[in-house]
N, C-alpha and C positions, 0 to 999 in steps of 0.2 A: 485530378480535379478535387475540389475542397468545395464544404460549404458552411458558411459559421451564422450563427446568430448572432448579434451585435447589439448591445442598452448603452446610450449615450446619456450620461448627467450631462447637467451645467443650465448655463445660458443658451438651450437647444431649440428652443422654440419660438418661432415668432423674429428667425432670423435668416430664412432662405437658408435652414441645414438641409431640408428635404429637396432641394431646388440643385444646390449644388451636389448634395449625396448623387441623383440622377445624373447630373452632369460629369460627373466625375466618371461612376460607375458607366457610361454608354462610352466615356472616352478609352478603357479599360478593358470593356467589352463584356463587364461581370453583369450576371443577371438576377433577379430577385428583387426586392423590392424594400422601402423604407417609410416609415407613418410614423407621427406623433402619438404618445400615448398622454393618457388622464393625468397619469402623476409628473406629467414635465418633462419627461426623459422622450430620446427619441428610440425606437427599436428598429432593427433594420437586418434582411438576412441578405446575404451573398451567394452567388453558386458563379463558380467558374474554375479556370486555371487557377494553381497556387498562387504564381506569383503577384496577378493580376486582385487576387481574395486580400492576399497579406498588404499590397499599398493599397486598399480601399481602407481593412482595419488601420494604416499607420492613418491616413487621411483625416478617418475619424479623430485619432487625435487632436488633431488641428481644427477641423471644421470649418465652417463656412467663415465669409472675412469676420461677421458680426458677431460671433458665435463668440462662448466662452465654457470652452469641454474640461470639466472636472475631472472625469470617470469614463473610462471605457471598459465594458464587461464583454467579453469573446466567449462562447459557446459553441465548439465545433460538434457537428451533426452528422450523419451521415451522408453523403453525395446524391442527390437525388436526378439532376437534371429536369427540372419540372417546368423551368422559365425559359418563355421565346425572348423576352427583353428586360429591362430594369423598369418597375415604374412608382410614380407615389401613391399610397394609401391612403383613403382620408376614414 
């Protein structure tokens, strides 16, 4: 089991990244959750199976259809299990 922090630059906001992050992560079955921050970027943490963790960070790369991801910063953490599902943060 893994669980990573995740900072998205770019064109991250105001593009259904958090919309599709959700989406993605429930189809994957990762749980933790993803919010927009003050300075543009999006943060977003994971917890689940490895393999299920590493294609949400490749995902990030890509992003939503509108999106346009610069920068992906990974921050692995210790394993917590702390989350029943994945949801957005406002």
């Amino acid at each position: 089991m893994k669980r990573v922090r995740v900072l998205i630059s770019g064109k991250v906001q105001g593009v259904f990244f958090r919309a599709y992050t959700k989406e993605e992560a429930d189809k994957l079955g990762v749980k933790g959750w993803v919010r927009n921050l003050p300075d543009g970027r999006v943060e977003a943490l994971f917890e689940g199976e490895d393999e299920a963790v590493n294609e949400m960070i490749k995902w990030c790369h890509k992003g939503s259809p509108s999106s346009k991801v610069t920068k992906v910063e990974v921050f692995e953490e210790p394993y917590v299990g702390e989350f029943k599902d994945f949801k957005i943060r406002y």
